[in-house]
N, C-alpha and C positions, 0 to 999 in steps of 0.2 A: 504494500500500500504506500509505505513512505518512499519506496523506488519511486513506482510509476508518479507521484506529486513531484518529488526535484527531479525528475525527465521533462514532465510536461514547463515546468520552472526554468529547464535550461533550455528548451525549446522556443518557450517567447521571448527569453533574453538575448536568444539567439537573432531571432527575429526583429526586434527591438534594435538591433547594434546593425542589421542589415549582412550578417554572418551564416542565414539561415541556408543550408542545400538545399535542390530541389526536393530530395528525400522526407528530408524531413520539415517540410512547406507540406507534404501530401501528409506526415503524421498527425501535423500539428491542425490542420484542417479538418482530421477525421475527430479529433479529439473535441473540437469546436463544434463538430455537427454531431457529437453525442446527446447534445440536450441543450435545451434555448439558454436552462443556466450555466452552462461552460463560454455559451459565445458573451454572455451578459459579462461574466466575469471576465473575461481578454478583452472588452472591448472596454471595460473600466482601465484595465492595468492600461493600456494603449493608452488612454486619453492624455492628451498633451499637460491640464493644469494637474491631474493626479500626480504626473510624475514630477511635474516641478515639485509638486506637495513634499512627495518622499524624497528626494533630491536636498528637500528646507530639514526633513530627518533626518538626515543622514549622519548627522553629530551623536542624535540621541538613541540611533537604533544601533546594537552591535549585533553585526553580522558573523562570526567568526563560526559559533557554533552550526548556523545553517548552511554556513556557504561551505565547511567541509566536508557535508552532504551532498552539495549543488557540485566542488571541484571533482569529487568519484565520477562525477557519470559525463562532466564535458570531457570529449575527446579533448588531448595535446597538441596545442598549435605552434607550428616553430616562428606565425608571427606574433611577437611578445605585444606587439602594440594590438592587435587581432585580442589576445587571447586578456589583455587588464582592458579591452573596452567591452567585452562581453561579462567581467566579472563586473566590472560596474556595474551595470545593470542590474544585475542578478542580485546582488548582495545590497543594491539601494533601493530599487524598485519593487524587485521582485517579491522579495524576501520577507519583509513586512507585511505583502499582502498574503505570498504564495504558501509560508510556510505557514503560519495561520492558517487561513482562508482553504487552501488547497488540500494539506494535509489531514485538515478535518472535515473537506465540504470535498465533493465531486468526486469520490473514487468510488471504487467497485468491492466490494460492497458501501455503501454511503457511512456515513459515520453519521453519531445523533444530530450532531449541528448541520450536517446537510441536508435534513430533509427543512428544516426551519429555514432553510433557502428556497431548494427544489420544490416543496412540497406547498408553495404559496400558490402555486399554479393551480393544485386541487384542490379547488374550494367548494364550500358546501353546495347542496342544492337550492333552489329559491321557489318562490309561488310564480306557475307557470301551467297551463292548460291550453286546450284545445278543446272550443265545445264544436260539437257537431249537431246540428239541426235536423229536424224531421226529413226537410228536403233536400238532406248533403251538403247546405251550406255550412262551411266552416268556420270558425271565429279563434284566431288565436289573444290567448290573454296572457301575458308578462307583467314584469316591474314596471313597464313604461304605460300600460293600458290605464287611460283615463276613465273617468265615470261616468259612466252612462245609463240612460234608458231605453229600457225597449218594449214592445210589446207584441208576444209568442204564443197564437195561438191560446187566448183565453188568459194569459198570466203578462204581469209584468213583471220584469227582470229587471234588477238593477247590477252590472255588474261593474266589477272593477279590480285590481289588480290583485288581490287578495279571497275574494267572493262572491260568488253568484247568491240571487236573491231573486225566488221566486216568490211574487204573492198575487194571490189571487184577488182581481178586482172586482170581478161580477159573476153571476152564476150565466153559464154558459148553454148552451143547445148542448142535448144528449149524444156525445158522437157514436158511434155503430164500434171504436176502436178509441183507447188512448193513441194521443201525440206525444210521441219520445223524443229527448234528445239526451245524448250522450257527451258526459266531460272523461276527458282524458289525462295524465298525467305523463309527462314522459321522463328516462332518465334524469335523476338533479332534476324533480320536479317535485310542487306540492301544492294544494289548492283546496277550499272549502266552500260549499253550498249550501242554502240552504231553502230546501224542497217546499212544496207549495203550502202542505201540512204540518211546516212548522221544524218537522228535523233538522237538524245539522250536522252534516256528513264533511269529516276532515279528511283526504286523501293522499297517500303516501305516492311516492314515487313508481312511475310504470302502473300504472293504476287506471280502471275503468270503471264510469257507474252510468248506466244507464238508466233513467227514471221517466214515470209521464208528466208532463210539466203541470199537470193537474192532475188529482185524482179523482176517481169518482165515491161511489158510498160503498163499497166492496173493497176487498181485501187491498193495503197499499203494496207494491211487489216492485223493486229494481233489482236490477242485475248489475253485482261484483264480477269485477277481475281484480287480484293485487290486495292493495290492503286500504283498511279505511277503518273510523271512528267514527259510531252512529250514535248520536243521542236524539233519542227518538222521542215526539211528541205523542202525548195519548190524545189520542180522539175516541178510540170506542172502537176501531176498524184494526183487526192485526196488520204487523208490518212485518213484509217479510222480502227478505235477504237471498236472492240466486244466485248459488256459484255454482261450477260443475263440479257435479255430484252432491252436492250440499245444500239446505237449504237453513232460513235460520228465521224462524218465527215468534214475533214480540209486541204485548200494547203499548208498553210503553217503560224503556230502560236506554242503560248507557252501556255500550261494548265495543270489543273489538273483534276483526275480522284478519284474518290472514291466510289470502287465499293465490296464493301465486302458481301457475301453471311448474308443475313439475316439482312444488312441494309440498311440506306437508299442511294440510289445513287446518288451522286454530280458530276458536272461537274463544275468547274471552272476557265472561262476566265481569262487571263491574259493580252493577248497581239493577235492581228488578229483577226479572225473571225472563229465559230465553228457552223456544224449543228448538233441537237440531234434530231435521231430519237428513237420511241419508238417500239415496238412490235406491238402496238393494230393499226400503221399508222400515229400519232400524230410526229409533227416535234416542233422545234424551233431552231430561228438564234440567240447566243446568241454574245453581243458585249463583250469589255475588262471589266470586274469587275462582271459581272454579274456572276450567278450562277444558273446551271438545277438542281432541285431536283425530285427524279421519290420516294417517301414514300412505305415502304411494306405495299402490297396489294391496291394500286391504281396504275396505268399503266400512270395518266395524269401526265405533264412534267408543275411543278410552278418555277417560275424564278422570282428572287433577286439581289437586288444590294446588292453587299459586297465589301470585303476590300480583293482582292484577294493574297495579302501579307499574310493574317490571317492564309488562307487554303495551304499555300503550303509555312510555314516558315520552315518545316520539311527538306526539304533541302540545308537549313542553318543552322541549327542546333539545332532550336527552335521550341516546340510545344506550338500553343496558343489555351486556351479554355477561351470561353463567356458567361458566366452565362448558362451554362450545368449542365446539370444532369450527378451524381459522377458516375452511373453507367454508363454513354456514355464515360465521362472519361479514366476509369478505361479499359472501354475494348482498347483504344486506345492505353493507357498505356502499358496495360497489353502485347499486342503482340510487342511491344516495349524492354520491359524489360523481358520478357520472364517469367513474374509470376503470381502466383495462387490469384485471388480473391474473400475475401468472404463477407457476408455480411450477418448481425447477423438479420435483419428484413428487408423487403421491403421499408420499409419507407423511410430508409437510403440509398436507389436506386435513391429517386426523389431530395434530399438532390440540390441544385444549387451550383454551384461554379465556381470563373473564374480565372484565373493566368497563367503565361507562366510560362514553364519548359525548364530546358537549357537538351536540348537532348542527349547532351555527358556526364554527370554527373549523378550520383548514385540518386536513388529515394530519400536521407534524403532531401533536401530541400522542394520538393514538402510536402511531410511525414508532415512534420515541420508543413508550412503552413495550412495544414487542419487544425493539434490538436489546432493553433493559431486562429484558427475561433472558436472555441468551440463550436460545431456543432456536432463536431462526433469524438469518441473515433480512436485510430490506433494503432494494437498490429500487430508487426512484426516480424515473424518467419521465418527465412532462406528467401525461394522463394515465400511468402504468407503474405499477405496484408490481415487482417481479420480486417473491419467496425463494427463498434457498437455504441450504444447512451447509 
């Protein structure tokens, strides 16, 4: 690790003195197009007043211990004046920033203080949706979406960067059919509704809820995909909850849903009373704390007490894991932060881990925390989280 930092240090000092080969113009290049923060940091050292900066240190900085680091790896030059204009460099400029900065930030595997560099790029997710309308019209909504009104099919909407708001103005002609439309959530996304009859439905990331923008006097029924937080109004009419395979019916409580394509399905109690059904006929009433889970590939419905704080600290702003596997982790993460995960072996998939992560803030802390278990290496590039031991 400390090689390759006073390599890449004697490379731009090389560079810098205008001593560089073409050879190593093609090293120092590839080193640069390893990640935006390698070119960020050479293109600081480069800058004309930085170096005067360090040039004004160069009294108070002593070099000796790093530069007899930096002298191992420069080749021997027999021209003398060649060979004290490139140590200049190296031992004024370089040095200060590189044996710092470098030593601890940009190598392979990253060191803690690198990812509190690299890892600014991964930032959290924000409130962002796609509603889609009865007719296929589109509407996208982010941070920048102002406030509006509108009026859909019997309801007025009010929406805005944070919220959809259904309310109903007038009683409407009986249609043969509910009008549906659908909010979507994508990657690094999250968004909140609230339906004609008064619930309020929070939506997590890669998430779908499809609802009738009015209900009528029979049962209220949208369809999940993903995950979401229902606090549901009583009116007198059950609500119920469609995912595949799942169904989750309730007059009036507060819960969560966790229903993602290819894993396992939770439901969890908060507050009131919830029925799960399943596909194959199998029911359960579950009470406050408990939890349904339906497993891929068994259709039967196992129920637990939990700490129903745990599963739905998401919105409040905190995500908790409990001695999970990094790969269960990582994918919650991942559609969170909207980034690439990899992972150098299997092994490193069943790895356990448990910590809360503050959900408005950049992936370094969690980052941190792994390399601090010494468990498993973390090399961070731009949008990509690559695991190794």
């Amino acid at each position: 690790m400390i090689k390759q930092d006073f390599y890449i240090a004697n490379l731009i000092a090389r560079y810098l003195s205008e001593e560089i080969t073409p050879e190593e113009t093609i090293k120092l290049t590839t080193w640069r197009e390893e990640s935006t923060a390698h070119e960020i940091l050479f293109k600081k050292i480069c800058d004309e007043e930085n170096q005067k900066q360090h040039f004004r240190q160069k009294t108070a900085f002593n070099p000796s211990f790093g530069w007899k680091e930096v002298e191992k790896r420069i080749k021997r030059n027999n021209n003398r004046s060649r060979y004290i204009k490139i140590v200049n460099y190296a031992a004024i400029i370089l040095l200060p920033v590189l044996f710092v900065s470098i030593s601890m930030k940009f190598t392979s595997p990253v060191s803690l203080s690198d990812k509190q560099f690299i890892a600014q790029s991964i930032l959290p997710g924000e409130s962002k949706a796609i509603l889609t309308l009865e007719n296929g019209q589109t509407i996208h909504i982010n941070k920048e979406t102002e406030s509006l009104l509108e009026k859909i099919d019997g309801a007025r909407v009010h929406m805005d960067s944070t919220m959809l708001n259904y309310q109903v103005t007038s009683k409407t002609a009986k249609k043969n059919k509910p009008v549906y439309n659908k909010v979507e959530t994508p990657r690094g996304g999250e968004y909140a509704l609230l339906l004609s009859d008064g619930t309020k439905v929070h939506l997590n990331a890669m998430t779908s809820l499809r609802f009738p923008v009015t209900f009528d006097n029979g049962p209220r029924k949208v369809e999940l995909e993903g995950e979401a937080y229902f606090e549901v109004c009583k009116t007198g009419q059950p609500f119920i909850v469609c995912t595949q395979g799942m169904q989750v019916e309730v007059l009036g409580t507060t819960f969560n849903i966790s229903a993602y394509p290819q894993e396992e399905y939770q439901t969890t109690l908060v507050n009131g009373s919830v029925k799960v059904n399943t596909e194959t006929g199998e029911s359960c009433i579950l009470k406050p704390s408990q939890q349904a889970t339906i497993s891929l590939g068994n259709s039967s419905i196992q129920i637990r007490m939990v700490d129903a704080g745990f599963y739905t600290s998401w919105i409040k702003g905190k995500i908790h894991f409990k001695d999970q596997r990094l790969e269960d982790i990582m994918k919650i993460l991942s559609r969170w932060y909207d980034m690439e995960v990899i992972f150098a072996n299997e092994k490193i998939k069943d790895l356990r881990f448990g910590c809360n992560v503050d959900r408005y803030s950049e992936i370094t802390p969690f980052v941190r925390l792994l390399e601090e278990t010494q468990k498993v290496h973390v090399k961070v590039n731009n949008k990509t989280i690559t695991f190794y031991n």
